[in-house]
GUVODO-944054 format. One record per residue: residue in three letters; x, y, z of N, C-alpha, C, O in turn. Coordinates in steps of 0.2 Angstrom, whole numbers, plus 5000, padded with zeros to 4 digits. Atoms other than C-alpha are relative to their C-alpha. Example, Ala and Ser with C-alpha at 12.3 -4.5 7.8 and 13.67 -1.06 7.14 Angstrom:
% residues 2
ALA500449945000506249785039500450065000500950055003/SER499649944999506849955036499650055003499950115004/
//
This chain:
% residues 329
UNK499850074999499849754978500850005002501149965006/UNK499349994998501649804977500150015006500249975011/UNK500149974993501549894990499949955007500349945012/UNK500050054994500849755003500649954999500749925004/UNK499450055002502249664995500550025006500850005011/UNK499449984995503449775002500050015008500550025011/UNK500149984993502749805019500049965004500249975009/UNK500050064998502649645023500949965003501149935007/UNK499250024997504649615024500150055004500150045010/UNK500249964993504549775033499949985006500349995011/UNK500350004994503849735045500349935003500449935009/UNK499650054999504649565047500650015002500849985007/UNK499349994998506349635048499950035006500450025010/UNK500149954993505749745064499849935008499949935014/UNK499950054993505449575073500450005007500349995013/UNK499550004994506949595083499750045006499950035012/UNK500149964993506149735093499549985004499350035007/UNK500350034994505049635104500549965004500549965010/UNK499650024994506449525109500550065004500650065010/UNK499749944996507449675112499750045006500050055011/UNK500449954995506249775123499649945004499249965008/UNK500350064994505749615132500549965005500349915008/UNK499550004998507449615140499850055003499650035009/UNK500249954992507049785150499449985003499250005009/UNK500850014998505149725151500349935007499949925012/UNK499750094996506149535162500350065005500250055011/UNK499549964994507249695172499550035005499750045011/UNK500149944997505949805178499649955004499649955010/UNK500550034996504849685182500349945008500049925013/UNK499650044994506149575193500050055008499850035013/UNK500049964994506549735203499350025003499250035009/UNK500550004998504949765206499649965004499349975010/UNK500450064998504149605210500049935005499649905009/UNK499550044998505249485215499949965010499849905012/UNK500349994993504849515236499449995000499249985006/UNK500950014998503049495232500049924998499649885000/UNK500150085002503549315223500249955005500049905005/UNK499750044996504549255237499449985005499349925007/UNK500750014996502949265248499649974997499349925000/UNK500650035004501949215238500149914999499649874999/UNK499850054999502949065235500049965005500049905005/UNK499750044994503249025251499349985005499249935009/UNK500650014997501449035256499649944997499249904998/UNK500550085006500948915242500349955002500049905002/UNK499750074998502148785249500049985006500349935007/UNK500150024993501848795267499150005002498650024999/UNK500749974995500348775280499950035002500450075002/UNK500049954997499548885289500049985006499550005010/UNK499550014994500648825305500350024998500650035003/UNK499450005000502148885297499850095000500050135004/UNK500249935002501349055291499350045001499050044996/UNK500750014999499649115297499850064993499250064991/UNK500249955006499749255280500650045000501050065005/UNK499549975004500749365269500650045005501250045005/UNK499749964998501049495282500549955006501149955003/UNK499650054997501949375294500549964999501049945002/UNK499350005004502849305280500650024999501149995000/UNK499449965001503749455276500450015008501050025008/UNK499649964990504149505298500349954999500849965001/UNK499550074997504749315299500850004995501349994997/UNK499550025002505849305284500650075000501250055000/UNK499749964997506449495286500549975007501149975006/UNK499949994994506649465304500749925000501249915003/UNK499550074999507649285302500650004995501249984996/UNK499450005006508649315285500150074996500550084992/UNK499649925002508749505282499450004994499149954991/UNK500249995005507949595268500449964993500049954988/UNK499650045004509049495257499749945000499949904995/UNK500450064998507849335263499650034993499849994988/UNK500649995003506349425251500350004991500050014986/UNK499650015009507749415234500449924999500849904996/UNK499550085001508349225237499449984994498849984993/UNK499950055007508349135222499950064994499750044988/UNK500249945004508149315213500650004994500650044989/UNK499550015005509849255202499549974993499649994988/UNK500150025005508849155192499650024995499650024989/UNK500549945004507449265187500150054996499750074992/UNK499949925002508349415184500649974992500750004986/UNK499650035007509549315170499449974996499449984990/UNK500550035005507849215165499450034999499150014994/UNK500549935003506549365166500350024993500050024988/UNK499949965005507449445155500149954993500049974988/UNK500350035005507549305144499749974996499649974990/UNK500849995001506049255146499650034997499250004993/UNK500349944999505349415145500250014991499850044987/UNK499749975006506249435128499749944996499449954991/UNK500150045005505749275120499050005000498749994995/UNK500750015000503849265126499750094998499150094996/UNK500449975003503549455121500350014992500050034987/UNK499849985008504649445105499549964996499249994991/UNK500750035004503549295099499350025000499050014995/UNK500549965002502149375104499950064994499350074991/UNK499949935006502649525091499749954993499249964989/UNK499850045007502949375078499249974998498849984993/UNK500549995000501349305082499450034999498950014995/UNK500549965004500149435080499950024993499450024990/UNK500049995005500649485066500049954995499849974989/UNK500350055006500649305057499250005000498850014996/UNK500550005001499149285064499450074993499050064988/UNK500249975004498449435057500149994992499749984988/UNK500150025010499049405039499949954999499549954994/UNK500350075005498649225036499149995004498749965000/UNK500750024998496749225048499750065001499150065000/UNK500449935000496349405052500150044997500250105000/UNK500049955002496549475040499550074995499650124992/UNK500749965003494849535035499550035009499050055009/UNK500249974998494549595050500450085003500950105003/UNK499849935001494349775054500150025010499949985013/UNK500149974994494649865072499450055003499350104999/UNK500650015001493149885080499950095000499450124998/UNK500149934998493450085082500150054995500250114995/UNK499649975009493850115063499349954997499549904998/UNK500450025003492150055054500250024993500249984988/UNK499849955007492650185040500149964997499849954992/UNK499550035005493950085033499749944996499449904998/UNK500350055007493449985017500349915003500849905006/UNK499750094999493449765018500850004999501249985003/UNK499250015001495049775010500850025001501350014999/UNK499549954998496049885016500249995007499849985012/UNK499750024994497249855030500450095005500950135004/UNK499649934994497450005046500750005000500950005006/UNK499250024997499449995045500050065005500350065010/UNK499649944994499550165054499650005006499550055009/UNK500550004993498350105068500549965005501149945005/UNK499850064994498549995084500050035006500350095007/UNK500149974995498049995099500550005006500450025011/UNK499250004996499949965108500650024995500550044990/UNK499749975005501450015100500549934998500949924993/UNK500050085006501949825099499749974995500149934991/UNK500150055004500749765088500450054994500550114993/UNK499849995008501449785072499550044996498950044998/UNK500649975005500549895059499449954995498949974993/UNK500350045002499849735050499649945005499249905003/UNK500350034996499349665067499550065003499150055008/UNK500549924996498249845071499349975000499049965006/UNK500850055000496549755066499949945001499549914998/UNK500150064994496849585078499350025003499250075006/UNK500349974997495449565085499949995009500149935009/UNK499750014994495549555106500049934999500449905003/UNK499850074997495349365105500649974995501049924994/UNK499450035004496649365092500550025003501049995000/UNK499550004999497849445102500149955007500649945010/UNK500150074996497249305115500249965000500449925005/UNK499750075001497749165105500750014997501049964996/UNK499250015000499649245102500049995005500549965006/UNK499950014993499449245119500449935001500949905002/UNK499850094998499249065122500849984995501249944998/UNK499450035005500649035106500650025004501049985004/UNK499649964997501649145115500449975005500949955005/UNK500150044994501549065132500349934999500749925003/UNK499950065001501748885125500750024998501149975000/UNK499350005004503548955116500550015005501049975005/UNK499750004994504149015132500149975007500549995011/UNK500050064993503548885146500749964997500949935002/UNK499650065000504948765138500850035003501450005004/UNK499249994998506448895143499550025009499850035015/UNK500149974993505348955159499849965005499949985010/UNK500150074997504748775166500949995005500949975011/UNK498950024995507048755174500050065004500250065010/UNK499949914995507048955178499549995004499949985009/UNK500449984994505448955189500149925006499949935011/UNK500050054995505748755195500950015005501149985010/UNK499149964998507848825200499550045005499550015010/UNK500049964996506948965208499450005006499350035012/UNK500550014994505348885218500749965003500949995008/UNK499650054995506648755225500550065003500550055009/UNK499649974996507948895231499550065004499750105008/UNK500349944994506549015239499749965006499449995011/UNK500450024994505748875250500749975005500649935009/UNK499450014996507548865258500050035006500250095006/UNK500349934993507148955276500550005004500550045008/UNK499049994995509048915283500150084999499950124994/UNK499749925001509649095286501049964998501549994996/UNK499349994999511349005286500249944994500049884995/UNK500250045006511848925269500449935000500349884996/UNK499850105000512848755276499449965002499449915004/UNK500550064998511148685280499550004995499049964995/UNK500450015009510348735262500349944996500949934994/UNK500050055005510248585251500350014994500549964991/UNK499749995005510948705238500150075002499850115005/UNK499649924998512148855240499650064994499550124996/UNK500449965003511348925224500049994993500349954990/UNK500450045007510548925207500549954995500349894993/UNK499550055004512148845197499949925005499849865003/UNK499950084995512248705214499549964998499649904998/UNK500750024998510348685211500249944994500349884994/UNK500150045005510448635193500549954999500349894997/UNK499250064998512248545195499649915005499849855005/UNK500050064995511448425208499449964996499549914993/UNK500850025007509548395198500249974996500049924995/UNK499750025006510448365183500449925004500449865003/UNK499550064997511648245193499549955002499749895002/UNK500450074997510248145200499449994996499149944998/UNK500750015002508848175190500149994991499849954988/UNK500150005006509448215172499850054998499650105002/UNK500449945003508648335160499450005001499150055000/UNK500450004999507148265164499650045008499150075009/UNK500049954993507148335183500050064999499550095002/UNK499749925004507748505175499050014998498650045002/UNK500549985000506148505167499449995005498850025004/UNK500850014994504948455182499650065000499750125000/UNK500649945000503348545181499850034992499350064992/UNK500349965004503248585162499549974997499549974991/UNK500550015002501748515159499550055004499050075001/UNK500549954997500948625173500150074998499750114999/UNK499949935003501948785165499649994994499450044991/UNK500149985008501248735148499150035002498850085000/UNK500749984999499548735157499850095004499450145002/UNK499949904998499748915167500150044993499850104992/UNK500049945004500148995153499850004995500150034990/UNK500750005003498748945144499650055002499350074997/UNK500449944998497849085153500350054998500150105000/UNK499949925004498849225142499750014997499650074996/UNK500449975004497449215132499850065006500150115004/UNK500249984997496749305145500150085003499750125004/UNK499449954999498249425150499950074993499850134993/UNK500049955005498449485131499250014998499150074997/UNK500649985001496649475127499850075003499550114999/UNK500349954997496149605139500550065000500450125002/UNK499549955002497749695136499850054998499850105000/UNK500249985008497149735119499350055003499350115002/UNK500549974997495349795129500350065001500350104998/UNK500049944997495849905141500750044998500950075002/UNK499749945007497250005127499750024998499750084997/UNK500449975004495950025117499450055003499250095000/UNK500649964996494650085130500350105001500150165001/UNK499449924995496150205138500050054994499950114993/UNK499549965009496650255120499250054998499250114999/UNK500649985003494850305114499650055004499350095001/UNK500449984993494050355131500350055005500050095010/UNK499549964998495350445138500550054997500750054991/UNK499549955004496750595135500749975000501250004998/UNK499350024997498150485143500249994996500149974991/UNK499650035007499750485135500149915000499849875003/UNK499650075001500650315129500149965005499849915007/UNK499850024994501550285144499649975006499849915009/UNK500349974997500150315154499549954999499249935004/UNK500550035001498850205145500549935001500149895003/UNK499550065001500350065145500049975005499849915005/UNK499750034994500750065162499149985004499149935007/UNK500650025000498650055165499949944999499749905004/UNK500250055006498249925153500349935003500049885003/UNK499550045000499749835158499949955007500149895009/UNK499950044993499349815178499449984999499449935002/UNK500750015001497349785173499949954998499549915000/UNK500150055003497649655163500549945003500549885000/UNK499550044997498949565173499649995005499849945009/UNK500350054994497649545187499549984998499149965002/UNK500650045002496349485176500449944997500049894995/UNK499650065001497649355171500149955007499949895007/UNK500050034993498049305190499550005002499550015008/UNK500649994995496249315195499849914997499649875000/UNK500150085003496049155181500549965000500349904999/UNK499650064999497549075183500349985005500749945004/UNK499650004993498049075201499949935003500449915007/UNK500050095000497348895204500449984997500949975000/UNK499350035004498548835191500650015003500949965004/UNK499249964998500048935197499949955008500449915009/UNK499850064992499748835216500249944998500749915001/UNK499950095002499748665207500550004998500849965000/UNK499250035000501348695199500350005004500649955005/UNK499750024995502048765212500349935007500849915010/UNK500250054995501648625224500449924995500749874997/UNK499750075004502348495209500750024997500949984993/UNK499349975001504048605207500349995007500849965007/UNK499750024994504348595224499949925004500049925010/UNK500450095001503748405226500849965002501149954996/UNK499550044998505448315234500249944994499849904994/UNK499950035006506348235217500249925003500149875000/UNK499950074998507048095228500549964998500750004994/UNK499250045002508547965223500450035002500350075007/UNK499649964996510048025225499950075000500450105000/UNK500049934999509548195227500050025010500150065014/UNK500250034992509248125245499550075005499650095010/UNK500149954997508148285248499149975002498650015000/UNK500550024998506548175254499649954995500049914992/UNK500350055001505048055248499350024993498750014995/UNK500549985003504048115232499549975000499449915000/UNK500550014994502448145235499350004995498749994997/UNK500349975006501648175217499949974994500050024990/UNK499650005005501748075202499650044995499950034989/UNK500249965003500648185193499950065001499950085007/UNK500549954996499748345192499550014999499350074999/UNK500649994995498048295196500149985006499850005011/UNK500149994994498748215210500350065006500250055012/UNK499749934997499648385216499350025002499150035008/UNK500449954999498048465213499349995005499050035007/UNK500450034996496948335222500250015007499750025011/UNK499549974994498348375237499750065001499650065007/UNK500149934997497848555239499449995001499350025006/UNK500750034999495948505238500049985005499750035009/UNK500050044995496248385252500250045006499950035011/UNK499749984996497348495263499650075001499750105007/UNK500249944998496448655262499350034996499050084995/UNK500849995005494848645252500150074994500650114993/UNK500149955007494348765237500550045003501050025001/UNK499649964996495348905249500849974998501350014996/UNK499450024999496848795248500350034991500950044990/UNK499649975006496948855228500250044997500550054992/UNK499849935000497049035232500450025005500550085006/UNK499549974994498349025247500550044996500650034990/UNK499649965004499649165243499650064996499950124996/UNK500349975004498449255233500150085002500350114997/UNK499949934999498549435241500750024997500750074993/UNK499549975001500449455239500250004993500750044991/UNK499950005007500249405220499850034997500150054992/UNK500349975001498849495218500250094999500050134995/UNK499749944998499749645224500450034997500450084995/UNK499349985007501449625214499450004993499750034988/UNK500350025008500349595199500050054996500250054991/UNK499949945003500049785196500750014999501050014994/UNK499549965003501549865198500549964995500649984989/UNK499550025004502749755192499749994992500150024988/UNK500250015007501849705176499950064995500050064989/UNK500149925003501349895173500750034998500950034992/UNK499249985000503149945175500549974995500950004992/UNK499950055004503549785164499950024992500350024987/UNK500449975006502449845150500150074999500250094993/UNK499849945003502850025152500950004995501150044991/UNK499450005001504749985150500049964993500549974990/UNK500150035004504249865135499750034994500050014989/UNK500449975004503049975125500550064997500550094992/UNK499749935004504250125127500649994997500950044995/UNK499650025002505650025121499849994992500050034988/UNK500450005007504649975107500150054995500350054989/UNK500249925004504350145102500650044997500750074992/UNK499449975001506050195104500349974996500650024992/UNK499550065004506850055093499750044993499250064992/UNK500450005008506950105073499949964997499749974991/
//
């Protein structure tokens, strides 16, 4: 009893190394990614008169605005990736591990029957994030840090991703006929005519996207555990797997969502911001919009380019995050 006594601040005091290592996990995955989001963006907010698909995308926005065209709006990501990225896997850390102590804590990991009712695997787990007291979560419980996770970090990631749809649908190659010269102008003008409420545009549609982390860490937890047990691969190896596997069974479920915000981030705020006539005041009627415009199809436009960044970068994201983990005393 001692003993769980003391493991328990242990293991608490180590919280800091998820938000730490969730700063390189927002870096790799920017550089990585970033040219597949512009696309993808860019196809979620036009028709297909402006772009007939991805490949087209990238030749026109290369060919008109330079490889520099496929990182606009790439300031705000790469400061709030790594933000991000540090508070949404840190809480995640914090998470799993309350959860497991105050609701799962009688359960066992399905690949350890051995271990007696009351006995906790501290030297197990199937990531080298979870916690040792988070080792026997079971996949839907690292499902539901997921989601807690997700809710904690839509409220800083709701301004970073609506700053960064509004500067990627800017297709001027030449910047006096952009509405905003760049991410500071963006927030500087929105705040100026909208308030802090403008700033947040869209976080009721982030808090809904990223409700599908269940789905992200849930199967996380799966396919680690499968690699881990089923396979010889190292750490790295099972990370960087696990990590792109589960980030396309996350975008396979939530990528209707992801168009609706977009569509309701980019939605012309109107008053003095004089940049048009908004077209939306909620988001079913956003979503009834893409309905209308493009039938079922119209809620999977972009999907290839997403589909596509989703491995590398999130693997790469995961491997730089897990070996950070590891590295951290």
């Amino acid at each position: 009893m001692a003993a769980d006594q003391k493991q328990r601040p242990a293991e608490a005091s180590k919280n800091y190394k998820g938000f730490v290592a969730g700063v390189f996990s927002g870096i790799a995955k920017l550089t990585v990614g970033h040219p597949f989001d512009t696309v993808k963006v860019r196809l979620q907010t036009t028709d297909s008169t402006r772009f007939s698909g991805p490949l087209q995308c990238v030749v026109q926005t290369i060919r008109n605005e330079g490889v520099r065209g496929l990182y606009k709006g790439a300031t705000p990501p790469l400061v709030g990736w790594m933000f991000m990225d540090s508070v949404m896997l840190g809480s995640l850390t914090v998470y799993r591990r309350l959860l497991a102590e105050h609701v799962f804590y009688r359960h066992l990991t399905p690949h350890s029957p051995s271990i007696p009712q009351n006995t906790k695997p501290e030297k197990e787990g199937p990531i080298a994030a979870t916690s040792h007291a988070a080792a026997h979560l079971p996949s839907y419980g690292h499902g539901l840090a997921g989601i807690m996770a997700g809710c904690t970090v839509s409220f800083i990631a709701a301004p970073v991703e609506h700053v960064k749809s509004r500067l990627q649908i800017q297709y001027s190659a030449k910047k006096s006929e952009r509405l905003y010269s760049g991410p500071l102008d963006c927030v500087r003008k929105i705040y100026g005519a909208h308030g802090v409420r403008g700033i947040y545009k869209g976080l009721f549609a982030t808090l809904l996207f990223r409700s599908f982390f269940f789905f992200w860490w849930g199967s996380y937890d799966v396919f680690s555990r499968i690699l881990r047990d089923r396979t010889s691969l190292s750490a790295p190896a099972i990370n960087f797997w696990a990590g792109g596997l589960s980030a396309q069974v996350f975008w396979i479920t939530s990528y209707p969502s992801d168009v609706v915000k977009q569509r309701v981030m980019t939605d012309p705020l109107g008053g003095k911001l004089n940049d048009g006539t908004p077209r939306f005041k909620n988001w079913w009627q956003a979503a009834q919009a893409v309905y209308r415009e493009g039938g079922a199809k119209g809620y999977w436009r972009g999907f290839l380019p997403c589909f596509l960044r989703a491995f590398p970068a999130n693997a790469m994201a995961l491997v730089a995050f897990e070996g950070v983990m590891r590295a951290l005393p």
